[in-house]
Structures are given as C-alpha cells and as structure tokens.
N, C-alpha and C positions, 0 to 999 in steps of 0.2 A: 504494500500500500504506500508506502513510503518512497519508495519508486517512483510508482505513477503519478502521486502528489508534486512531485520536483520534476516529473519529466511534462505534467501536463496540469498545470496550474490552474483550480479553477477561481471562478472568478463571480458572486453573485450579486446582481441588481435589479435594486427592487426599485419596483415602477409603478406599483397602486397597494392600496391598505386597504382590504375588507371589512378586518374585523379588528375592533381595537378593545384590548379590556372588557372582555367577555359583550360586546357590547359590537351587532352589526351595524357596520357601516355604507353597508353596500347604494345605500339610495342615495347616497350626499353626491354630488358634481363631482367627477371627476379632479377639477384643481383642487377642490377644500380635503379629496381623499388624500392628493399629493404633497400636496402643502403640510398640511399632517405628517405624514411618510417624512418627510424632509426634516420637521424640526423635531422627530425622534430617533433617527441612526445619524450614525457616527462614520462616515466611509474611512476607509482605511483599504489596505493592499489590495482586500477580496472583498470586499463590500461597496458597492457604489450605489448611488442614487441616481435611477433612469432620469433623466430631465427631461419636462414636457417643451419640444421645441416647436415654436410658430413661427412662418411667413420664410423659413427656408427649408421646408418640407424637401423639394428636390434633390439641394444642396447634400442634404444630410442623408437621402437617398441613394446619391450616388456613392457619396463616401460610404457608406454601408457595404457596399458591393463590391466597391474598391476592397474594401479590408475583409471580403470574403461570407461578410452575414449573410444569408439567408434572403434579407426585404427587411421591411418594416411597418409596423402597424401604425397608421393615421389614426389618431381618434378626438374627437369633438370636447375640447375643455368642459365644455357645463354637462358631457353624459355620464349616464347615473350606470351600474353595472346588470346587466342585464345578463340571469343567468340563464345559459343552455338557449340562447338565444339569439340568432343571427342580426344586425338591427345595421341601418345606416351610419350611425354613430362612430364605428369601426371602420375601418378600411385596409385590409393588407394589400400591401405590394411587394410581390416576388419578383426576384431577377430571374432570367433565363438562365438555362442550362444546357450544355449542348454533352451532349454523350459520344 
C-alpha cells in the first residue's frame, strides 16, 4: 500500500456539502452549499477545495483536457441538489476520445 500511495498520489476535492451536522442540506443553492464547504476545510497537499468558476467556462474546459480530465460539469450557482435526477441545472462536457 505504501507503494502505491508514493507511486500514485491521491488527491481529494470537495466540491459541494450535502449534509452538515447530522442536518440535510441538500435544498440550499448550490453557492450557500459551497460557501459553507469552503469556510470548513483546510486544503492542504491532498485536500483541495473544487472552486465554483464563472464567465470562463471554456477556458477552464480546455485546460481540463489539456491536463488529461475527463470534461467537466457546468452547473447553475443558485441549483439546489437534485437527487437520482437528471435536470438542466447540470451540464457535462466530455472531450473526445479516439481509440
């Protein structure tokens, strides 16, 4: 284990807060979930905080793909969390793949 932790570093960031103190949060705006999230961790080495980024969606799009992610999920600051439920408030966007 100790191996694979030095050879393949992970890395977690949190990007929305459900549930806080035994207490759901899930219907609050999306910012007021993050905003929260934000002034209760601590980032550090393996801990970061997803930031909600506006008006350079693309930007941050392409750099994404650049450095290999997957895509990335748009989502509407004031939505609330909707579960098991597909809604316009989301939006993913995936790069191409060619095999």
């Amino acid at each position: 284990v100790e191996t694979a932790r030095r050879a393949n570093p992970v890395t977690y960031v949190a990007f929305d807060l459900l549930h806080l103190n035994g207490k759901d949060i899930i219907k609050n705006q999306l910012e007021i979930r993050k905003s929260t999230l934000h002034d209760l961790i601590e980032e550090g080495p393996h801990l970061l905080y997803g930031d909600h980024i506006e008006r350079y969606g693309l930007e941050y799009y392409s750099e994404a793909l650049k450095l290999g992610f997957e895509g990335v999920i748009g989502k509407e600051k004031h939505s609330p969390y909707l579960i098991g439920v597909r809604s316009s408030f989301w939006t993913k966007s995936k790069g191409s793949q060619t095999l």
